[in-house]
C-alpha positions, 0 to 999 in steps of 0.5 A, spaced: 126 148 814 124 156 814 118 157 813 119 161 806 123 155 804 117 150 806 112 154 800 117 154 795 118 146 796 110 145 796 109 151 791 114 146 787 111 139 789 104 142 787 106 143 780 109 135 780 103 133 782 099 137 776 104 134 770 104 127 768 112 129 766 117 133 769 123 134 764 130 138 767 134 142 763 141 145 765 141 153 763 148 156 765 149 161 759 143 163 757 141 171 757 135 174 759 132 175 752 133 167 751 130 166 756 123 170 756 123 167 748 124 160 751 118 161 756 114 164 751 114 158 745 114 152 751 107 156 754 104 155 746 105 148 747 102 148 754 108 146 758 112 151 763 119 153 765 121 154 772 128 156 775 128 152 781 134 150 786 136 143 786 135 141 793 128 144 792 127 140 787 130 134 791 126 135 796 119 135 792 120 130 788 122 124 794 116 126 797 113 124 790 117 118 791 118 120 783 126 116 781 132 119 783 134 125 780 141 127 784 146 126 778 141 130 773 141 137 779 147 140 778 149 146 776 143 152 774 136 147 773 131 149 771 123 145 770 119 143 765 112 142 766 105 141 762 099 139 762 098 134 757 104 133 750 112 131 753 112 131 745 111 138 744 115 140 750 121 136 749 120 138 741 120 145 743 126 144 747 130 141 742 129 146 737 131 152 741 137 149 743 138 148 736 137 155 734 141 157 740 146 152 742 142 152 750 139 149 754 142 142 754 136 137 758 140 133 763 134 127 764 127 127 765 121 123 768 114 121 765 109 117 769 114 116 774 119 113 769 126 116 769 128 118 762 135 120 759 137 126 755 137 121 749 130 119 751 127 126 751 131 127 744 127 121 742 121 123 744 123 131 741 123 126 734 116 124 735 109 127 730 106 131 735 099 128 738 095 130 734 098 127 727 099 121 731 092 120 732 090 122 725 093 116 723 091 112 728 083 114 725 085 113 718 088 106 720 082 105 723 077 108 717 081 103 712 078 097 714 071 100 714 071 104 707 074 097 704 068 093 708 064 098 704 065 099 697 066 091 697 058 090 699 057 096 694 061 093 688 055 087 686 050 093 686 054 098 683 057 091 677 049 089 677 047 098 675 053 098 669 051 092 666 043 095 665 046 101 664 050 098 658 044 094 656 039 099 656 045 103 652 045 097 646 038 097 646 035 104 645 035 107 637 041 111 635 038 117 632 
């Protein structure tokens, strides 16, 4: 392999490496402008959209012993990649092919784990990660604020009840 085909390979490898999930996405049709707008709203969310060539990608990701991917790299590919949330990234997909009809998800990879189309779609569907863990903490919470006004209720009975016999027993004036 030439030498500028064995950086793009590494350059590629390198951004595998540095995302816990790879999502591929077919965008035959789309125009520029698009495009640069999809790139935008993915960079919000922290992921990364890059064209890449299918035996480069190919390549990277059998050298990352990642799944198989040969039935999803056909035609124009693309690469989503991220930091952190496939959530948000599979959610941002799903909402600009709504608006635009492209770019259609082929297949995707989390934690070394395949997913299909239909799987990502799933993921789209999800609350994001920090609505997630907003109700896990007030499940969490739940338990604890019934613990506490229970051993709070004898004393608060107990504070009424003096309250209402030193009520009877002052003078009405």
């Amino acid at each position: 392999m030439r030498p500028e085909k064995t950086f793009i390979v590494s350059d590629i490898r390198e951004k595998l490496q540095a995302s816990p999930y790879l999502l591929i996405v077919d965008f035959t049709g789309m125009k520029v402008p698009h495009f640069e707008s999809l790139r935008t709203r993915l960079d919000g969310v922290g992921a990364r959209l890059d064209v890449v060539r299918n035996s480069f990608l190919r390549i990277a990701a059998t050298d990352l012993s990642m799944p198989e991917l040969s039935e999803s790299l056909t035609g124009q590919t693309a690469m989503v990649t991220g930091e952190s949330d496939i959530c948000a990234a599979a959610k941002t997909l799903k909402t600009f092919a709504a608006e635009f009809k492209l770019p259609k998800v082929r297949a995707g990879v989390l934690d070394n784990a395949a997913l299909s189309a239909e799987q990502v779609n799933d993921l789209a569907e999800l609350p994001s990660k920090d609505v997630l863990r907003a109700k896990l903490l007030g499940l969490l919470q739940t338990p604890a604020s019934s613990f506490v006004r229970i051993l709070n209720e004898p004393a608060a009975s107990l504070a009424r009840v003096l309250k209402a016999k030193a009520d009877a027993q002052a003078p009405a004036a």
